[in-house]
N, CA, C and O of each residue as an XYZ file, in Angstrom:
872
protein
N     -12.128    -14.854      8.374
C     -13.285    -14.148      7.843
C     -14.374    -15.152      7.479
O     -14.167    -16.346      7.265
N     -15.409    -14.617      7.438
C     -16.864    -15.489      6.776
C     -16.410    -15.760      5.510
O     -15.418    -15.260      4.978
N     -17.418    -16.835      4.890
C     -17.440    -17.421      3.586
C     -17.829    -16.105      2.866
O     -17.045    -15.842      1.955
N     -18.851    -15.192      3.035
C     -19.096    -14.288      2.404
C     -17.740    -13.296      2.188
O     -17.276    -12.944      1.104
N     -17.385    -13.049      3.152
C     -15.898    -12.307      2.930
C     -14.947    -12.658      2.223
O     -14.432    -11.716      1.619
N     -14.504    -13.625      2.051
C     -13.612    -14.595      1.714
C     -14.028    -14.420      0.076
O     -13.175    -14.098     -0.751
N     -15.804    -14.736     -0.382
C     -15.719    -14.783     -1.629
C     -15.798    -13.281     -2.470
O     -15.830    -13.125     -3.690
N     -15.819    -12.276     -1.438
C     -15.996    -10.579     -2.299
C     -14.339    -10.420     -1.950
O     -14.028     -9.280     -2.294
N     -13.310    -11.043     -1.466
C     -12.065    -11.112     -1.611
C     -11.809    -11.401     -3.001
O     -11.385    -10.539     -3.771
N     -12.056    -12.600     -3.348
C     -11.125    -13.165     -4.238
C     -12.303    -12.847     -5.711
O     -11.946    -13.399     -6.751
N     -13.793    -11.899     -5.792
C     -14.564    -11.235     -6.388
C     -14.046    -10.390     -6.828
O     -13.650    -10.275     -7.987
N     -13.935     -9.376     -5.634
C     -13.243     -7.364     -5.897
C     -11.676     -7.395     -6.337
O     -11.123     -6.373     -6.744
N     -10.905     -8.826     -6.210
C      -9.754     -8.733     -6.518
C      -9.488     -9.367     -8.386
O      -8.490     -9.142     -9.071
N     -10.852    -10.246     -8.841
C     -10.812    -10.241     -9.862
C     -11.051     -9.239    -10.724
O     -10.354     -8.963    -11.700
N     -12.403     -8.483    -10.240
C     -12.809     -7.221    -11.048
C     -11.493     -5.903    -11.366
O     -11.476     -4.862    -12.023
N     -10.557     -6.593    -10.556
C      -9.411     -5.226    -10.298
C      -8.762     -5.986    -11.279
O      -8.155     -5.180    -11.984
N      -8.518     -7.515    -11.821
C      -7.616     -7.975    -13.044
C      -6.950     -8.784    -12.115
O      -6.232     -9.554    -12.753
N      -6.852     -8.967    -10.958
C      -6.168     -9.766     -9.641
C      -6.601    -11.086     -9.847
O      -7.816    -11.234     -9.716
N      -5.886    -12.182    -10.160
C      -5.895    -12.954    -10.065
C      -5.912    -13.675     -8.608
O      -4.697    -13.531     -8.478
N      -6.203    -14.187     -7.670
C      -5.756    -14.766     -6.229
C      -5.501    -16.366     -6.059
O      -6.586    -16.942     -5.976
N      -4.563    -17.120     -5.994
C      -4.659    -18.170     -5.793
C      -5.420    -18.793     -4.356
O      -5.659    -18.105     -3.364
N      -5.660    -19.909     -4.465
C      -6.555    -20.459     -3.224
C      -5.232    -19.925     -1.889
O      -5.406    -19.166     -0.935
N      -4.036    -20.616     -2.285
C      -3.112    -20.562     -0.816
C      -3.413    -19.334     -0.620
O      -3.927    -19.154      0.483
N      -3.241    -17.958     -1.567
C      -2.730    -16.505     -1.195
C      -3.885    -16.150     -0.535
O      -3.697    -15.209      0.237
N      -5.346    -16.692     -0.571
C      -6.489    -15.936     -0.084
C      -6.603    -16.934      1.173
O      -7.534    -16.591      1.901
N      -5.880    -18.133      1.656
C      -5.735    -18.738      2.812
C      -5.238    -18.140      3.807
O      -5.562    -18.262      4.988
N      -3.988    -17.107      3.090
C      -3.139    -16.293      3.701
C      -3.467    -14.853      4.397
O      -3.156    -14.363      5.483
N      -4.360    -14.321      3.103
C      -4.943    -13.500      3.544
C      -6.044    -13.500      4.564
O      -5.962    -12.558      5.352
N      -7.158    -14.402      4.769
C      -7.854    -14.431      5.576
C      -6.947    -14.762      6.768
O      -7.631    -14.481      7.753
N      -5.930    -15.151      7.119
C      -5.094    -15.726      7.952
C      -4.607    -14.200      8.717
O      -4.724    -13.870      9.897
N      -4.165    -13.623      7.830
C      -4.183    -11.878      7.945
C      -4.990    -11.138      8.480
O      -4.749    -10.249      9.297
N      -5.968    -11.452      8.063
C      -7.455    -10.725      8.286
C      -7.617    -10.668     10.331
O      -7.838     -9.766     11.138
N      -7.381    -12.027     10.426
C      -8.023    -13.106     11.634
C      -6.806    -12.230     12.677
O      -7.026    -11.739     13.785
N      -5.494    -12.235     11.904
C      -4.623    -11.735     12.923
C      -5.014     -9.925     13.507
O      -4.879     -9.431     14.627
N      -5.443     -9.406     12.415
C      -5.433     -8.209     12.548
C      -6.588     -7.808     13.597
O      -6.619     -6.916     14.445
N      -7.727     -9.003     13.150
C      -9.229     -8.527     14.246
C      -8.336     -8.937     15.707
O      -8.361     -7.926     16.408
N      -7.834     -9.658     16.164
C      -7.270    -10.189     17.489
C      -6.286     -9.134     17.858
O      -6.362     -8.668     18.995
N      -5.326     -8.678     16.999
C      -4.787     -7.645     17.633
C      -5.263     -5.747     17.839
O      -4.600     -4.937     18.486
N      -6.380     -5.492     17.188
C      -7.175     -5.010     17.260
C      -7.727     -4.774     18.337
O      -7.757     -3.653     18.843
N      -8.303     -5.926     18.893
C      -8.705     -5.925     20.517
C      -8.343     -5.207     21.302
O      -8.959     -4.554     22.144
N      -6.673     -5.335     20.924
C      -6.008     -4.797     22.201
C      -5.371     -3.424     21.445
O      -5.506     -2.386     22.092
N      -4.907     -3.352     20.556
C      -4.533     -1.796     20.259
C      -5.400     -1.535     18.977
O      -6.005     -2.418     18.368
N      -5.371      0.234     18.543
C      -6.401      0.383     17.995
C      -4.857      0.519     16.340
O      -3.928      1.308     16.169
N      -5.363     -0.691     15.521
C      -4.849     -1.017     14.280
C      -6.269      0.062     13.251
O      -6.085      1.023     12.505
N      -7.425     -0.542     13.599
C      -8.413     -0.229     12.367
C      -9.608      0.183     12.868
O      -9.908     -0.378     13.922
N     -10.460      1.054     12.419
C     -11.702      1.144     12.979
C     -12.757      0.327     12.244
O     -13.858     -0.015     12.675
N     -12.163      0.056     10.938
C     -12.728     -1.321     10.310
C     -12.596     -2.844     10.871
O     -11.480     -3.355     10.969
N     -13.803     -3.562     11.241
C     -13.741     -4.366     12.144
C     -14.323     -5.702     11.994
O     -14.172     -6.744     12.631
N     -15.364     -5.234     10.500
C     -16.679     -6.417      9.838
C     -15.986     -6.834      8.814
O     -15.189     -6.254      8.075
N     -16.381     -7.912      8.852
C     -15.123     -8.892      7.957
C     -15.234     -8.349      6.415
O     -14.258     -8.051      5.726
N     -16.673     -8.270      5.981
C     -16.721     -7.640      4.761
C     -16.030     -6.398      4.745
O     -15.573     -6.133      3.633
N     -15.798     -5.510      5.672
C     -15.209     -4.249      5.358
C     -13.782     -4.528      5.215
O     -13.277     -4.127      4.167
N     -12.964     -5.180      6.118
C     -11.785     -5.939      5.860
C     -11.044     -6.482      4.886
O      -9.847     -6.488      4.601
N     -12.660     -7.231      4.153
C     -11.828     -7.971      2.814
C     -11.835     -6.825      1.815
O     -10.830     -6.588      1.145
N     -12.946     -6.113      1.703
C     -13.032     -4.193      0.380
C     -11.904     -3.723      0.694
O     -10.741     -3.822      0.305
N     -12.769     -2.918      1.878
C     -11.973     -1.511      2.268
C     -10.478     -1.897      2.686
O      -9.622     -1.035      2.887
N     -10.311     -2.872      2.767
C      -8.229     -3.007      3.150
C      -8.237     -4.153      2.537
O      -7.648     -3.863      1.496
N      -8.560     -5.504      2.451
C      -7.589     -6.294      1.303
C      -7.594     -5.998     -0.091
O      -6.571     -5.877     -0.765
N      -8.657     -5.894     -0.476
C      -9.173     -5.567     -1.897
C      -8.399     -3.886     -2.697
O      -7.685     -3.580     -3.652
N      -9.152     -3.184     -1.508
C      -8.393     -1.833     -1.699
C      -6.902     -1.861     -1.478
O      -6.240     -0.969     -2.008
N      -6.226     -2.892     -0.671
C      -4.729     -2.846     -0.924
C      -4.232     -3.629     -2.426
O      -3.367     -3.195     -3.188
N      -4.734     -4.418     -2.537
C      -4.374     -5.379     -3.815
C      -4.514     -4.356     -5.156
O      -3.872     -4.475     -6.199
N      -5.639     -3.200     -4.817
C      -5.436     -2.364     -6.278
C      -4.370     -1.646     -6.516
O      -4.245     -0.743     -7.343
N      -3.574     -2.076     -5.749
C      -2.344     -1.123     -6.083
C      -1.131     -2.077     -6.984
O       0.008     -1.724     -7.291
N      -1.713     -3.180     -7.223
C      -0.850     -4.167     -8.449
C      -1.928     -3.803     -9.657
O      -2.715     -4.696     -9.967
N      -1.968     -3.090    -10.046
C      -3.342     -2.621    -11.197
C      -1.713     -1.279    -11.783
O      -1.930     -0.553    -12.753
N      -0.603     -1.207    -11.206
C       0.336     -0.030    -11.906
C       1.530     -0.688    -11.077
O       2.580     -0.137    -11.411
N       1.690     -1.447    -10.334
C       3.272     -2.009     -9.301
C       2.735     -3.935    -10.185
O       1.858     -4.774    -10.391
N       3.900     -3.591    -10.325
C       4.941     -5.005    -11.189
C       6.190     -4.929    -10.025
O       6.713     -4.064     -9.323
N       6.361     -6.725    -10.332
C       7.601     -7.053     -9.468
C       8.414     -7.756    -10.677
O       7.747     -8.159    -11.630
N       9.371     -7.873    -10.686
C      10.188     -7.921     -9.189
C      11.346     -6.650     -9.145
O      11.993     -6.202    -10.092
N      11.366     -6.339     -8.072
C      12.035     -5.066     -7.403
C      11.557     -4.845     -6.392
O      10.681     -5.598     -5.965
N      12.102     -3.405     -5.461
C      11.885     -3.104     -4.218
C      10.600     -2.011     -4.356
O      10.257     -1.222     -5.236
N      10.160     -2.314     -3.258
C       8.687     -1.687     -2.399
C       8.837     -0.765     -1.630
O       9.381     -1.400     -0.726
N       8.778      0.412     -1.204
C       8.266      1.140      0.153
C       7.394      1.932      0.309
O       7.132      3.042     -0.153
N       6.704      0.885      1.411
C       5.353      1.946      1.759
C       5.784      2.679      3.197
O       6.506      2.111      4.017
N       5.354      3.740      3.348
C       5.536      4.985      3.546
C       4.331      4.890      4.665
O       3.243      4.766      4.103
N       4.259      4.910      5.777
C       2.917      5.381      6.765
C       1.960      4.028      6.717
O       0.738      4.168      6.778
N       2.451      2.947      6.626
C       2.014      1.857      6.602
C       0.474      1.403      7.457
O      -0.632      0.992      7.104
N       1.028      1.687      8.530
C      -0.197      1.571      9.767
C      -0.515      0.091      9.614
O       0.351     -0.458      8.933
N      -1.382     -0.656      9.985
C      -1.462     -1.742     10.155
C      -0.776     -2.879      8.840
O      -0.682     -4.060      9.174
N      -0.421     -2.578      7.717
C       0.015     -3.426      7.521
C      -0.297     -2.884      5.595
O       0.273     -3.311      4.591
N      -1.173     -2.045      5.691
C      -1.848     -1.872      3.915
C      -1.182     -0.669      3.504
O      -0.752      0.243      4.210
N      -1.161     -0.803      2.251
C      -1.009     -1.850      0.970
C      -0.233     -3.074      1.336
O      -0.652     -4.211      1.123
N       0.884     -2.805      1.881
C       2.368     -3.659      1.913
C       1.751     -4.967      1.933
O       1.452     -5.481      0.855
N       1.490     -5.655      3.170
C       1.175     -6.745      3.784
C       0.410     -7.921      1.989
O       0.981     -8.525      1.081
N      -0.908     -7.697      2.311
C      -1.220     -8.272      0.903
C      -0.774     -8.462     -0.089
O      -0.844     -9.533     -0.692
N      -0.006     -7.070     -0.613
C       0.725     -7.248     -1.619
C       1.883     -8.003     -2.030
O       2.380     -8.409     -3.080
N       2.048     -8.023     -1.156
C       3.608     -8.742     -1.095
C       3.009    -10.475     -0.535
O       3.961    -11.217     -0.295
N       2.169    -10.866     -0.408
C       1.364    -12.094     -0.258
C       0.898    -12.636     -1.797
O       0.802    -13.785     -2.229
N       0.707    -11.630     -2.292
C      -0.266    -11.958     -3.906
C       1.352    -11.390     -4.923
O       1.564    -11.910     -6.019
N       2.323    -10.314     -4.345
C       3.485    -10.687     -5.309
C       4.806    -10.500     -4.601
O       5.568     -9.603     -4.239
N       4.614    -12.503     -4.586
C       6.423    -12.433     -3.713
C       7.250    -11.754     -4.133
O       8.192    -11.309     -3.478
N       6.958    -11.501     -5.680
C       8.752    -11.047     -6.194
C       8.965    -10.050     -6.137
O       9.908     -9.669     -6.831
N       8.035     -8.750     -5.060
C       8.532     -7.352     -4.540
C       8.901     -7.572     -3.549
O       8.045     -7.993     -2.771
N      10.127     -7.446     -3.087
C      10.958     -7.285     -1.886
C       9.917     -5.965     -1.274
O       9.323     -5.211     -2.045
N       9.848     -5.879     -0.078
C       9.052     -5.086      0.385
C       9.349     -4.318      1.819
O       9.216     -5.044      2.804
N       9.777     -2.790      2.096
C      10.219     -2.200      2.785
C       8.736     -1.754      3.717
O       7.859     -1.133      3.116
N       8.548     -2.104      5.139
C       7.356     -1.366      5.398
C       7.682     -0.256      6.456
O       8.321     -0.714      7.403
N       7.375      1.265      6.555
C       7.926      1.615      7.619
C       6.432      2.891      8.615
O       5.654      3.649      8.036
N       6.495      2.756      9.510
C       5.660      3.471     10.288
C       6.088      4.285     11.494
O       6.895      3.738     12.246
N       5.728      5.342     11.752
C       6.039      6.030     13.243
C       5.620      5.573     14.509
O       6.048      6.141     15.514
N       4.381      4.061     14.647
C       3.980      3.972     15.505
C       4.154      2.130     15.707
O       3.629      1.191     15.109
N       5.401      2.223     17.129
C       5.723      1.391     17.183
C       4.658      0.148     17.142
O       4.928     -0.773     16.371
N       3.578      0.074     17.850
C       2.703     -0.992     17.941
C       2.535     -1.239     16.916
O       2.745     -2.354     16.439
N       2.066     -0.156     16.237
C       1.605     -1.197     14.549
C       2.972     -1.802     13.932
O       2.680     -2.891     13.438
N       4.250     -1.547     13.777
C       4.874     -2.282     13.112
C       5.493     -3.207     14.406
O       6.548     -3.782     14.139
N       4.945     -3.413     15.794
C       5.117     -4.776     15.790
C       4.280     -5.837     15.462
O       4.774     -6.963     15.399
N       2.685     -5.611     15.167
C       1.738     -6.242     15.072
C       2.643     -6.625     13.333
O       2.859     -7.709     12.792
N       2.935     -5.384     12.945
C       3.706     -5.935     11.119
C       4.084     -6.813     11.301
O       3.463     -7.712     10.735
N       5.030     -7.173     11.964
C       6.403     -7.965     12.455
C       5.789     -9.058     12.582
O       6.287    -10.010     11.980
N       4.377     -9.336     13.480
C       3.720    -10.607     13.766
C       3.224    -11.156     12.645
O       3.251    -12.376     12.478
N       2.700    -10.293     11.725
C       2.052    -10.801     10.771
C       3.033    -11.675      9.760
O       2.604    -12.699      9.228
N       4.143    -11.282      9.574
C       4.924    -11.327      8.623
C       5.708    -12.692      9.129
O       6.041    -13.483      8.246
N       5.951    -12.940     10.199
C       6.291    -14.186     10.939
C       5.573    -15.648     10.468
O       6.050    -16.699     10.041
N       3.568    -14.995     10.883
C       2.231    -15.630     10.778
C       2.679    -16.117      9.024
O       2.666    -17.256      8.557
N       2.925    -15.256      8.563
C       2.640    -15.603      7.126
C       3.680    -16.073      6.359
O       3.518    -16.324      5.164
N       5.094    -16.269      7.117
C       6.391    -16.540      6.387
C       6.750    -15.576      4.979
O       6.987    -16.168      3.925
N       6.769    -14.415      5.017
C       6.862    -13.814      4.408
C       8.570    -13.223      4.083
O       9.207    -12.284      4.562
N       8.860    -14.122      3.192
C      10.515    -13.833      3.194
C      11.362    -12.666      2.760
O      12.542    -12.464      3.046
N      10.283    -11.684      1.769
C      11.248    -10.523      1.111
C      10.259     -9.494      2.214
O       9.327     -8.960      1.614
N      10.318     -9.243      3.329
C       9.718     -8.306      4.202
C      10.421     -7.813      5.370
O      10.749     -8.516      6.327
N      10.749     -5.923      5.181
C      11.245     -5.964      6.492
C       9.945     -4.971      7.287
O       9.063     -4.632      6.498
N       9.821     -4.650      8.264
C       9.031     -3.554      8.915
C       9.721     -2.712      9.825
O      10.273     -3.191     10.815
N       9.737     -1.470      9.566
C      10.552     -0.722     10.624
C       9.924      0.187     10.912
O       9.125      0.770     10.180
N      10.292      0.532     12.428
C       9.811      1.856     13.399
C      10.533      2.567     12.966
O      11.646      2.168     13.309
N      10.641      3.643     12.247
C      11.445      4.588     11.756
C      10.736      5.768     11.294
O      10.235      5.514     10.199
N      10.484      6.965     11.677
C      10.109      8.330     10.199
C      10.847      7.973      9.133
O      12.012      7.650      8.902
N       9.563      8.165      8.392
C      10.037      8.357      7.026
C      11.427      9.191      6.401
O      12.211      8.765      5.552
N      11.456     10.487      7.096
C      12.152     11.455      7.025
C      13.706     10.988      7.363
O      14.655     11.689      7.014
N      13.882      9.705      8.095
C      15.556      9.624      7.919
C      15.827      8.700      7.216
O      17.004      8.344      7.273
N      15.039      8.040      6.415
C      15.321      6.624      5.692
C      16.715      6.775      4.587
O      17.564      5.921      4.331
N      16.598      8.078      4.099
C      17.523      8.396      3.247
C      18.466      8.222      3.746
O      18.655      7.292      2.962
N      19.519      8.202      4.477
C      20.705      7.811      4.560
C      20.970      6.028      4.591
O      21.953      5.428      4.158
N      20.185      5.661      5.012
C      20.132      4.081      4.973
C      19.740      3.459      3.483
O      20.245      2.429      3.037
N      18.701      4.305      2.758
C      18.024      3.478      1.315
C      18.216      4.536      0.037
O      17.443      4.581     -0.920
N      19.420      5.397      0.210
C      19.423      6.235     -1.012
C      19.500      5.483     -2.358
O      20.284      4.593     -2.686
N      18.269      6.184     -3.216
C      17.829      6.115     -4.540
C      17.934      4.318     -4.689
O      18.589      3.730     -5.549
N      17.082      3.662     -3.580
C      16.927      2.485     -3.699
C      16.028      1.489     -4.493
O      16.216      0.439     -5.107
N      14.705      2.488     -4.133
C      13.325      1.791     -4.442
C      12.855      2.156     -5.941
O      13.106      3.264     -6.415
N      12.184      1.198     -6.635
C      11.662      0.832     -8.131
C      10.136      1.497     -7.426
O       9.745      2.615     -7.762
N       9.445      0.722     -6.519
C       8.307      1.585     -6.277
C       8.226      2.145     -5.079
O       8.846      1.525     -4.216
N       7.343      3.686     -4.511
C       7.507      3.925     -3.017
C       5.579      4.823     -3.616
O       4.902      5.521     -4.370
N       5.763      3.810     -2.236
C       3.588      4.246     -2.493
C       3.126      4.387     -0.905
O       3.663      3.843      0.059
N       2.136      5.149     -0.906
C       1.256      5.534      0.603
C       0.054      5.383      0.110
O      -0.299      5.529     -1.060
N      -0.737      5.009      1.269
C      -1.912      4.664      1.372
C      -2.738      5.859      2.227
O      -3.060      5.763      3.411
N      -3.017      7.065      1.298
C      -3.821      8.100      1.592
C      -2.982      9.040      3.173
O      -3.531      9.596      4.123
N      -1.447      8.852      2.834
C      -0.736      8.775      4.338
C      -0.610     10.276      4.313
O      -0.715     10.754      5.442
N      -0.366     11.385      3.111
C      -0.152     12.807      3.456
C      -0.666     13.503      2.202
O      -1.526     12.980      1.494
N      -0.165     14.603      1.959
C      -0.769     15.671      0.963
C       0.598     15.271      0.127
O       1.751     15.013      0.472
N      -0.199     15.355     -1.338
C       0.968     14.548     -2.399
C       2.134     15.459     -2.316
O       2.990     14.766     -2.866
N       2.870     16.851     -1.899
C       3.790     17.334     -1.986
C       4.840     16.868     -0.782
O       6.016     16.564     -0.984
N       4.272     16.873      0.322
C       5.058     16.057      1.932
C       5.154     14.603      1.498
O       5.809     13.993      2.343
N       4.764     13.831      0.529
C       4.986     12.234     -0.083
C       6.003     12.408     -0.827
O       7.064     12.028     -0.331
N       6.056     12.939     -2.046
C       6.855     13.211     -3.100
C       8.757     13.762     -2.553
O       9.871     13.463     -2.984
N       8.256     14.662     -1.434
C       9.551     15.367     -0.965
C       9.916     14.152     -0.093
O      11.130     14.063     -0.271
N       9.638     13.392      0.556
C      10.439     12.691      1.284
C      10.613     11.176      0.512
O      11.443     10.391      0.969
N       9.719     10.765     -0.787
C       9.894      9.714     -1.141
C      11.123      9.547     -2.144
O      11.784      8.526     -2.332
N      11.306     11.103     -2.889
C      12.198     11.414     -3.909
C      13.910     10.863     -3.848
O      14.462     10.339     -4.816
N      14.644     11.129     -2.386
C      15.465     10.567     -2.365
C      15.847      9.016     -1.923
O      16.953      8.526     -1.695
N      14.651      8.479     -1.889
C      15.241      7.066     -1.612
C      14.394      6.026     -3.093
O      14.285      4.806     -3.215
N      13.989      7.024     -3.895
C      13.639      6.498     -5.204
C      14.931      6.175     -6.791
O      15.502      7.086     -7.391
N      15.069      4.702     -7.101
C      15.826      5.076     -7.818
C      15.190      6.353     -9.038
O      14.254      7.145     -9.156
N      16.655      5.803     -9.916
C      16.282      7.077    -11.119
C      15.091      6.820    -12.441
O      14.450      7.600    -13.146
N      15.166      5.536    -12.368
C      13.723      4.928    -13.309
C      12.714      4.303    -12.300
O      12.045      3.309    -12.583
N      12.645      4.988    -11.035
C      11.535      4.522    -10.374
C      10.180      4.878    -10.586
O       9.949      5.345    -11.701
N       9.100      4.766     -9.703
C       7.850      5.316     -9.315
C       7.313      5.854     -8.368
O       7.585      5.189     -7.368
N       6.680      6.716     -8.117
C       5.920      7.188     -6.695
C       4.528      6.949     -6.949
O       4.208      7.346     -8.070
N       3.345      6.299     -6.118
C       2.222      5.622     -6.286
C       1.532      6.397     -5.188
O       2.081      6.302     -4.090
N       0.510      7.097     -5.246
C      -0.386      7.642     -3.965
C      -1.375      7.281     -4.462
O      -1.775      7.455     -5.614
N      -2.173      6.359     -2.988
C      -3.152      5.806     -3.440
C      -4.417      6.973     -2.516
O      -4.351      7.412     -1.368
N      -5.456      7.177     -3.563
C      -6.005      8.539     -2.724
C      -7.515      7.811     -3.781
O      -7.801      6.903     -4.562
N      -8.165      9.172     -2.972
C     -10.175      8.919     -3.305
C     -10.441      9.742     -4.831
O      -9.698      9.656     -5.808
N     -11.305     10.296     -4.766
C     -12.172     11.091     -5.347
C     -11.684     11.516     -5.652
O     -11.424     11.330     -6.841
N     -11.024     12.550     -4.926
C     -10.223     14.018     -5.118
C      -8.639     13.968     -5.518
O      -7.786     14.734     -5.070
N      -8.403     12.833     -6.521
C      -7.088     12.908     -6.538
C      -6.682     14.143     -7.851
O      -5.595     14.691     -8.036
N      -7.976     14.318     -8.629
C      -7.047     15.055     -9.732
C      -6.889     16.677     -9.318
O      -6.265     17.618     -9.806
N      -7.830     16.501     -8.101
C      -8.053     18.040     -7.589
C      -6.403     18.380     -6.750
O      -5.732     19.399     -6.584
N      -6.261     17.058     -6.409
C      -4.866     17.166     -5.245
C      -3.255     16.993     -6.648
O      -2.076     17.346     -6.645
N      -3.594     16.722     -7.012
C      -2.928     16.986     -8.310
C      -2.751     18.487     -8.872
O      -1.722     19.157     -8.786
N      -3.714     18.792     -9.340
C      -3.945     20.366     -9.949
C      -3.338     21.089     -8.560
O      -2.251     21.611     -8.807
N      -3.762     21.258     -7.142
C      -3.204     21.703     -6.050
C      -2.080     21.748     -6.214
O      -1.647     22.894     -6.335
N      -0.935     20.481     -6.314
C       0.655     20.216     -6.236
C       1.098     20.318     -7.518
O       2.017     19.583     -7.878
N       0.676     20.991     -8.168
C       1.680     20.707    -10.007
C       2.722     21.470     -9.779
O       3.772     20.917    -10.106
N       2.865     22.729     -9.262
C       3.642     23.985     -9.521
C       4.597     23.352     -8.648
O       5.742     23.715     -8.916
N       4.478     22.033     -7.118
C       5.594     22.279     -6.156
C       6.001     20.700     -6.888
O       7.151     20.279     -6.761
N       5.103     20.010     -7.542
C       6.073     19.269     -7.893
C       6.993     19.386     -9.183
O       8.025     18.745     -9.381
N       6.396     20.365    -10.050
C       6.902     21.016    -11.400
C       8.622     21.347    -10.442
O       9.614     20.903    -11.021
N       8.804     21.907     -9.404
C       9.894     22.286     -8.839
C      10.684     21.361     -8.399
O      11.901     21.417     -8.221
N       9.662     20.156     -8.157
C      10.903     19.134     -7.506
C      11.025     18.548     -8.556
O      11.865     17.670     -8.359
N      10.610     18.507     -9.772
C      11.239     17.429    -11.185
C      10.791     16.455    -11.095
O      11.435     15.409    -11.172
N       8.703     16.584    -10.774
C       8.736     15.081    -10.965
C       7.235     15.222    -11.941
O       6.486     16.183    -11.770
N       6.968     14.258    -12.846
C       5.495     14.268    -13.493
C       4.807     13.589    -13.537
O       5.171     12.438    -13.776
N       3.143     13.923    -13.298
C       2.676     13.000    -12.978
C       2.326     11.871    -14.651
O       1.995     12.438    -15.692
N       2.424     10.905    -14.610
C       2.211      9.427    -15.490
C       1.197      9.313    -15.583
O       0.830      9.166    -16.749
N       0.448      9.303    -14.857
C      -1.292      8.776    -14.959
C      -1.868      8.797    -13.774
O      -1.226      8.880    -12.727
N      -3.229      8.718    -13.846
C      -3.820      8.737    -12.589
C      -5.113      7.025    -13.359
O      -5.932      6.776    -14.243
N      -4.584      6.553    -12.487
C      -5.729      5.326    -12.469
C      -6.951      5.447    -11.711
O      -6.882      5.364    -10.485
N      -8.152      5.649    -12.328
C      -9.451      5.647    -11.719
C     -10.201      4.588    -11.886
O     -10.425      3.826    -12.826
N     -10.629      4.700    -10.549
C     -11.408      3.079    -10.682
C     -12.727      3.006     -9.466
O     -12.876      4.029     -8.798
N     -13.215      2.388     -9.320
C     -14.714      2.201     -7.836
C     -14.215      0.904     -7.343
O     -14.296     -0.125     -8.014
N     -13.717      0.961     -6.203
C     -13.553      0.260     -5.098
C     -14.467     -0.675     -5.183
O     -15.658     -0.421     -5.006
N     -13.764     -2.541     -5.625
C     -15.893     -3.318     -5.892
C     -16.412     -3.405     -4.860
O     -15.956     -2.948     -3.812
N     -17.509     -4.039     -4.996
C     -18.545     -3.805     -4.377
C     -19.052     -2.681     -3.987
O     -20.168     -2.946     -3.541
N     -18.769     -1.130     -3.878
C     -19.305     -0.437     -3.532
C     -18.979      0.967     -4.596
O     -18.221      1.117     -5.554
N     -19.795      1.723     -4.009
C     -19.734      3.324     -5.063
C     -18.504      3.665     -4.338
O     -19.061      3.968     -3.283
N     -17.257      3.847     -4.097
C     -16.096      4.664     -3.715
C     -15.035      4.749     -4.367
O     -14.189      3.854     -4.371
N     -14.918      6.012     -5.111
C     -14.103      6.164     -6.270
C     -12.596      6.217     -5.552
O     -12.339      6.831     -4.517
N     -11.756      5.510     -6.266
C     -10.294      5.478     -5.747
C      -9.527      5.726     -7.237
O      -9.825      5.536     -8.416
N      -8.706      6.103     -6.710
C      -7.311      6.322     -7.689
C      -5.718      6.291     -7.522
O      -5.137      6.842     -6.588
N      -5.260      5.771     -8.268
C      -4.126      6.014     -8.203
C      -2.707      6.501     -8.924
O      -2.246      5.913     -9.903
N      -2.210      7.416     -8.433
C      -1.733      8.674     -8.762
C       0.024      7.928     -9.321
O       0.811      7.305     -8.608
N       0.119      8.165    -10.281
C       1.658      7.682    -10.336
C       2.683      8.432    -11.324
O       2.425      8.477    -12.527
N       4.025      9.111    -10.722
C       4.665     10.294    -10.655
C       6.177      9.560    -10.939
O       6.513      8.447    -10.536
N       6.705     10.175    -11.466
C       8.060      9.379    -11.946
C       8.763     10.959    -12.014
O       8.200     12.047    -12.135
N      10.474     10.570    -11.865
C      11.150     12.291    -11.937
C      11.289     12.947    -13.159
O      11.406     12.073    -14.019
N      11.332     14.045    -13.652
C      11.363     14.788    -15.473
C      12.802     14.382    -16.042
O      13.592     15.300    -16.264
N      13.131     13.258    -16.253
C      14.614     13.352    -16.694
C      14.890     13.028    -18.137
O      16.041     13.077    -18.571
């Protein structure tokens, strides 16, 4: 990425309370560089300008350590090129980190990245979401998506591979308290409540983000 990119990186990630060390934002631009090249050839992002790169996906992935503490296990859910997971797990080794997607290309481009970056607590798998449960029952401390479905189709498939003092994290826009008020009654049924909703503006720009975080009624 440009010098300009590079410095509304390690800017939008302070304003979020993100600390970045020099190596981790070496890493990340290292990330960045991989993602525009494979890009070329399959379609990862329609974000493509380095400034949008470092906001709209590094920055906007890193706000999701603003409510996820490590150390424990990760799964993101509908991953697609690599966000939240990828960064996060760059800025905090000590989440072991599950990434899984339906579309093989992007989690091999995962796979490359994660190689690129020596990233040791990372796996990436081609898998639906929908069969993970027999392989990761009531595994994960956190399981978060990145705007991947409607919070009731998240919740129902994230529920059984969540331990019992875990979290569920949906990272969504504007409209999260509206998508909230929508799902109370189906998640009131599945036993889970929502904790808080973190609101915040995406830096550098006016785009309200939030994030939604749901734990089971026990």
């Amino acid at each position: 990425m440009n010098q300009r990119a590079k410095d509304l990186l390690i800017s939008g990630a302070r304003e979020l309370g993100i600390e970045i060390t020099k190596e981790q934002a070496q890493r990340l631009d290292q990330f960045a560089e991989e993602l525009k090249k494979w890009n070329k050839k399959i379609n990862l992002t329609a974000i493509t300008d380095d400034d949008g790169i470092a906001l709209k996906h590094l920055v906007d992935s890193l706000s999701l350590l603003k409510v996820v503490r490590g150390p424990g296990k990760m799964l993101d859910i509908g991953s697609g090129g690599g966000f939240p997971c990828i960064p996060v797990q760059v800025v905090a080794p000590d989440l072991e980190v599950v990434s899984v997607d339906a579309v093989v290309k992007k989690i091999s481009f995962q796979k490359q990245a994660v190689r690129l970056l020596n990233l040791a607590n990372f796996t990436a798998l081609h898998v639906r979401a929908e069969t993970l449960a027999a392989s990761y029952p009531e595994t994960f401390h956190w399981i978060v998506s990145r705007a991947f479905s409607d919070l009731p189709s998240f919740v129902t498939m994230a529920l059984p591979l969540m331990r019992t003092d875990g979290r569920i994290v949906a990272m969504k826009g504007r409209n999260a308290a509206e998508e909230v008020e929508e799902a109370a009654e189906t998640l009131e049924r599945l036993g889970v409540l929502v904790e808080r909703i973190e609101k915040f503006n995406l830096p550098g720009s006016d785009e309200a983000r939030a994030l939604i975080v749901m734990r089971k009624n026990v």
